[in-house]
N, C-alpha and C positions, 0 to 999 in steps of 0.2 A: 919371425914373430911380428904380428900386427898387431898396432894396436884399436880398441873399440871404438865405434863413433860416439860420438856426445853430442846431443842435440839439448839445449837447453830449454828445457820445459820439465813442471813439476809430475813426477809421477804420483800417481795416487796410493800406491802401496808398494812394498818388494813383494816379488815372490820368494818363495820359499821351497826349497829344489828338494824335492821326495826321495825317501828312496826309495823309488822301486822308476823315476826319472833314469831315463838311461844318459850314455856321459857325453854328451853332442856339442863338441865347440864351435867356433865360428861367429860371423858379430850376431847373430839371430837364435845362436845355439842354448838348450835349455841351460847348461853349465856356465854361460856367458849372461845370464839375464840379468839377475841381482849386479851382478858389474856395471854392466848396461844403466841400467835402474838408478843406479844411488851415481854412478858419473851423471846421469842426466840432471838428479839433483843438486848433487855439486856444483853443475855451471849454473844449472837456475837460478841459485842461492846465489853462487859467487857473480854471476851479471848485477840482481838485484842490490849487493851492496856495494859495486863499482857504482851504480847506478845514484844511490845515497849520498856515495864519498861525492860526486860530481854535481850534484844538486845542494849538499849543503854547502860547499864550496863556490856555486856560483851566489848562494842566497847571503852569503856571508860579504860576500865581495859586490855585490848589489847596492845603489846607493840607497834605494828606497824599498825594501824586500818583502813590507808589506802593505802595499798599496789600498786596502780595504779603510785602512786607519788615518785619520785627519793627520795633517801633519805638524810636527811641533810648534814650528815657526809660522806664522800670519795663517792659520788652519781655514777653512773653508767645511764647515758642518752642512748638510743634508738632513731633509728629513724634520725631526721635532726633535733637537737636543735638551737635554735637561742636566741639573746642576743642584746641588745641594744649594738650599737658600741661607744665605749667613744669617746668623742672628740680628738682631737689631740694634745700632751704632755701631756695625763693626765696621773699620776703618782699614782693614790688612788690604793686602793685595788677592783677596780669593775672587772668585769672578762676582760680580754682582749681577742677580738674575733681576727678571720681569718684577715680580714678586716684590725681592727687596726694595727697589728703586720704587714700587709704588708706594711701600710702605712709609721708606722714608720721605717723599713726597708727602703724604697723609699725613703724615705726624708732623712735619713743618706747616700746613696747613691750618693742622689742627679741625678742632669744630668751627673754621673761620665761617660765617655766611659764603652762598658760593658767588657772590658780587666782590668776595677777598680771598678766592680759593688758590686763585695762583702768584705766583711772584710778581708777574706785570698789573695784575691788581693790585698788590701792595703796594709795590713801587709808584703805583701812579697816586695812592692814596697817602700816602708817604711824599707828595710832590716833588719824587724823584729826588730826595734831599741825598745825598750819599755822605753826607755828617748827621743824618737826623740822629743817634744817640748823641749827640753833642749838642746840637736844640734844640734837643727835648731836656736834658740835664740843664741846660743854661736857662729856659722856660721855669723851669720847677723852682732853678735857685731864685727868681722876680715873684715867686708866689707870696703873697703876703701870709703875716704872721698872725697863729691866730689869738697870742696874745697879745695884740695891739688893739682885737676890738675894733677892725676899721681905723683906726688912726693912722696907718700906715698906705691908705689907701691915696697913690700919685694924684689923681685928677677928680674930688670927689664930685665932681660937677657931672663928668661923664657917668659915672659909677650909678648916679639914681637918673640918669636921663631913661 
């Protein structure tokens, strides 16, 4: 007793042995085909999912398995990435897009003139005080009073020069 060969390739259908099919064995024989047929399926099937087991097993064990995707760690994007734009003053750690950073730029700005639109223009109009709330509060407290009426006024000699 021999047994059938198995070649692994999908067959497209079983036959289906007639009767009026006379009884002819052997590995080609009509009695042997449906055998033939579904063994050829069998290994087809059964390679393809050796084939699975052995792919998901390397992808698993793979440090980086899928490479199409930036990587967690200091990523490197391509292309035109985009990002939800936080709201505005938000402070969390979400990414700050183009967007926001201009926005919150604008709104520190404000409607300044654009001879005060950026910080080194303030700063230089500000004569780089890095205490100016402090002398400008100590300014305000030398203001004269204004029920004094003038009388309060240091040097009135200057005052109507």
């Amino acid at each position: 007793m021999a047994n059938l060969p198995e070649t692994p390739q999908w067959e497209s259908g079983i036959y289906q042995i007639e009767v009026s099919d006379p009884v002819l064995g052997g590995p080609d024989g009509i009695s042997n085909r449906q055998a033939k047929q579904l063994a050829s399926r069998t290994s087809y099937l059964k390679q393809k999912v050796e084939k699975s087991g052995t792919d998901l097993a390397a992808h698993i064990a793979a440090v980086d398995p899928h490479t199409q995707y930036a990587t967690k760690a200091s990523p490197t994007f391509t292309g035109t990435p985009t990002a939800p734009t936080p709201a505005n003053g938000d402070n969390s750690k979400k990414l700050a897009t183009t967007e926001f950073v201009a926005k919150a730029l604008a709104a520190l700005a404000g409607s300044a003139p654009e001879t005060l639109d950026t910080l080194k223009e303030l700063a230089d109009a500000l004569g780089n005080d890095p205490n100016f709330a402090t002398t400008v509060l100590n300014k305000l407290a030398e203001k004269l009073a204004k029920d004094q009426n003038g009388a309060d006024i240091p040097e009135p000699a200057l005052f109507v020069k």
